[in-house]
VOPAGU-2260 file (C-alpha; in pm, 1 decimal, decimal comma):
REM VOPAGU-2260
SITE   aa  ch    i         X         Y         Z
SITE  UNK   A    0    -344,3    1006,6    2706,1
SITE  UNK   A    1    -400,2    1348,0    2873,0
SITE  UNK   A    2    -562,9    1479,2    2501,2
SITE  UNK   A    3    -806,2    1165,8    2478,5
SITE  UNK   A    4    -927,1    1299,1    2863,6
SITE  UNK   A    5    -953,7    1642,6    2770,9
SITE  UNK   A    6   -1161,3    1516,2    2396,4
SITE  UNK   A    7   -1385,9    1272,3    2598,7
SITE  UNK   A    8   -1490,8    1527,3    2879,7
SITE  UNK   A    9   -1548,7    1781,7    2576,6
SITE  UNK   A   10   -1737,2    1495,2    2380,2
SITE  UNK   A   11   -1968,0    1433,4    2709,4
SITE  UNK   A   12   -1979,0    1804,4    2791,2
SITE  UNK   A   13   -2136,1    1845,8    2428,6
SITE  UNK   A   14   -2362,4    1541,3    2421,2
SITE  UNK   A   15   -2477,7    1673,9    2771,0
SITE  UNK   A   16   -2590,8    2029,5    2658,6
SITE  UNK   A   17   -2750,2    1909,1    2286,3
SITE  UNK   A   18   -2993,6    1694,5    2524,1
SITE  UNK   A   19   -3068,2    1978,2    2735,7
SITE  UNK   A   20   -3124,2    2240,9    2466,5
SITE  UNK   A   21   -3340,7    1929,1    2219,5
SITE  UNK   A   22   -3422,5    1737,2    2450,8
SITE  UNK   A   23   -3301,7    1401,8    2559,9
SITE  UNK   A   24   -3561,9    1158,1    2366,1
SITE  UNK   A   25   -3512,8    1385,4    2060,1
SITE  UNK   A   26   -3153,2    1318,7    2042,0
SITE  UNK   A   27   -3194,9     944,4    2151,7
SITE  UNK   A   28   -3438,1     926,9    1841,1
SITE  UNK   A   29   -3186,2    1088,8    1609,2
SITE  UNK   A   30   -2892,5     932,9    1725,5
SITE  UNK   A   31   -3095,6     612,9    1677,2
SITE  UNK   A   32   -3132,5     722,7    1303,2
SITE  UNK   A   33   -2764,8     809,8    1275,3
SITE  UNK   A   34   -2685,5     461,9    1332,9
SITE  UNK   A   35   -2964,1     326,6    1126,5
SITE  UNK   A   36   -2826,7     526,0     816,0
SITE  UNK   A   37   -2468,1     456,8     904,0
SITE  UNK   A   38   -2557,1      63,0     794,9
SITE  UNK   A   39   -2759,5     187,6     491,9
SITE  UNK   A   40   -2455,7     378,0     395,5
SITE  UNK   A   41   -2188,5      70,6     445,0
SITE  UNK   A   42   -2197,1     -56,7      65,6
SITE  UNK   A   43   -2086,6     306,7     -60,7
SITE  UNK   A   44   -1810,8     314,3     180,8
SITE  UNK   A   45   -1732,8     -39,3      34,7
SITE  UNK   A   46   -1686,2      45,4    -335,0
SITE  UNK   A   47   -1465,5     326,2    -280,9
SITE  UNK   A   48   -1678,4     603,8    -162,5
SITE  UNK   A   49   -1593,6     882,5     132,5
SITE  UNK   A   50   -1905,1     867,5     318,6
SITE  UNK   A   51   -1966,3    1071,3     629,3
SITE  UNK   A   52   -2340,0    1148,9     862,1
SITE  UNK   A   53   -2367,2    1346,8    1109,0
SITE  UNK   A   54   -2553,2    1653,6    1337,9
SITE  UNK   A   55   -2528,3    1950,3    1078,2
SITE  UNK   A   56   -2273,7    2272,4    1251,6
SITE  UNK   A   57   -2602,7    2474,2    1305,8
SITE  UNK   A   58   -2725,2    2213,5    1530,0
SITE  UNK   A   59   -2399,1    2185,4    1729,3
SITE  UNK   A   60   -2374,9    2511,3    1784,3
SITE  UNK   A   61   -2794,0    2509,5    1880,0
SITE  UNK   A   62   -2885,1    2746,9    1658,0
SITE  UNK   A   63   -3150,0    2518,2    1472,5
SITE  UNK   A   64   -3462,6    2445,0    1686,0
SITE  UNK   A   65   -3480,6    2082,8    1573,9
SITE  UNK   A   66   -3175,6    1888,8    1519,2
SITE  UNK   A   67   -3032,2    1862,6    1186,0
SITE  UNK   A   68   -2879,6    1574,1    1032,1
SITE  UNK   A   69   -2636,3    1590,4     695,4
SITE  UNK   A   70   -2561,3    1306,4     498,5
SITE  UNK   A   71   -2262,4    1305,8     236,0
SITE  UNK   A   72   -2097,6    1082,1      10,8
SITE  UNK   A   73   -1848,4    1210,6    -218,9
SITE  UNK   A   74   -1601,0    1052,1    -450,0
SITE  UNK   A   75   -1401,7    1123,4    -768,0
SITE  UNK   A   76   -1653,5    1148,6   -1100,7
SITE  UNK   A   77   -1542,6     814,2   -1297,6
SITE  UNK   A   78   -1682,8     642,3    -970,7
SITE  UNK   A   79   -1965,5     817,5    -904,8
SITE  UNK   A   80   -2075,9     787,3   -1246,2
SITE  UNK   A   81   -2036,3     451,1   -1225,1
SITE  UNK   A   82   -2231,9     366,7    -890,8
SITE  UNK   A   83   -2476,7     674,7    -957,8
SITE  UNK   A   84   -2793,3     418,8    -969,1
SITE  UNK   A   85   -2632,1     256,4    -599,0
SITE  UNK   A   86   -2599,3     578,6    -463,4
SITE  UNK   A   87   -2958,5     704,4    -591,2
SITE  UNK   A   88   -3082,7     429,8    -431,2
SITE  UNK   A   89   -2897,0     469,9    -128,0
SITE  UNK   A   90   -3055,5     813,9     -96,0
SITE  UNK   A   91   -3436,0     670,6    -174,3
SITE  UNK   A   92   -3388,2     437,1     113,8
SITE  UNK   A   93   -3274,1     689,2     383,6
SITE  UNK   A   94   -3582,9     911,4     238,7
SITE  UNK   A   95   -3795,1     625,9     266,9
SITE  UNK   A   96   -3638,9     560,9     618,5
SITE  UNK   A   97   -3674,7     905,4     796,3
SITE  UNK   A   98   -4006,7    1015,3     621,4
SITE  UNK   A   99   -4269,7     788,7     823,7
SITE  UNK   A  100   -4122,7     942,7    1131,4
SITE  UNK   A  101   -4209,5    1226,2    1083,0
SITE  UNK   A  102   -3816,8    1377,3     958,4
SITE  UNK   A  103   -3821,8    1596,8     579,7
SITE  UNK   A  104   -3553,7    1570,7     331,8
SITE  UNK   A  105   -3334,3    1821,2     135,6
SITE  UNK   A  106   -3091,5    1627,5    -107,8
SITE  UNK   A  107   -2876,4    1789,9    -365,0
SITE  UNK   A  108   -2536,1    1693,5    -563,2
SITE  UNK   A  109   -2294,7    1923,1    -741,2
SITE  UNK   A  110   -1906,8    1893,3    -884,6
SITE  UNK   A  111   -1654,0    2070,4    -650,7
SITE  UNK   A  112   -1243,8    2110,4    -685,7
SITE  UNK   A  113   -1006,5    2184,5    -975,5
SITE  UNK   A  114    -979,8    1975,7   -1296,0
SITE  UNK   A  115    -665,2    1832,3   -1209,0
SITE  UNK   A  116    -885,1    1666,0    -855,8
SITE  UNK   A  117   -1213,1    1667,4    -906,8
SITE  UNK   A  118   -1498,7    1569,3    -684,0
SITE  UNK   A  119   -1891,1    1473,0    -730,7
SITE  UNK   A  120   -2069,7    1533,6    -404,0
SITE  UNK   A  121   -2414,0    1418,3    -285,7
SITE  UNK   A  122   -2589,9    1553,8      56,8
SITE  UNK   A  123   -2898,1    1503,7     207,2
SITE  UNK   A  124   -3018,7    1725,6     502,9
SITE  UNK   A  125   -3318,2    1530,5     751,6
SITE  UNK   A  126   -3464,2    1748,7     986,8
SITE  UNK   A  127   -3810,5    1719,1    1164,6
């Protein structure tokens, strides 16, 4: 009990300074699009794949001007190859999503670990 106290007062304490350093409607707008994405990301998470959004470390640390947001969904190869049309079009949507208001896209995916456990990993970066 005393460590979820101490995590919630450092959870406020950070969601208080990020909207004084961006701003608050910035970071109601974004958080807004966190949860947006978070839905548009449910049916990877459902066939298997680690899926994870969130403010990039630059932007929790304020060293970006503009938040940053980082999308990733990684999974082993056999199942991304699989789903690689699902996920594709996963990504199109989000880009689809954020571009009209007024966010730009970075997306990339490369092959990480050993060959014993290896991993096929897809991120997008949104930032205005």
């Amino acid at each position: 009990m005393r460590y979820l106290k101490t995590y919630k007062i450092f959870e406020n304490s950070q969601e208080e300074i990020l909207h004084i350093h961006y701003g608050v409607n910035v970071m109601e707008e974004c958080d807004s699009i966190l949860s947006d994405i978070k839905d548009m990301l449910l049916e990877l998470d459902d066939i298997g794949l680690f899926v994870s959004i969130g403010y990039a470390p630059m932007t929790l640390t304020y060293v970006d001007k503009n938040p940053k947001l980082v999308v990733s969904v990684q999974g082993k190869p056999e199942l991304c190859d699989v789903n690689e049309q699902e996920i594709n079009s996963t990504f199109d949507r989000i880009k689809d999503y954020v571009k009209p208001k007024g966010f730009s896209t970075g997306f990339g995916s490369w092959d990480r670990g050993s060959s014993f456990d290896p991993m096929k990993i897809y991120q997008m970066n949104i930032q205005k």
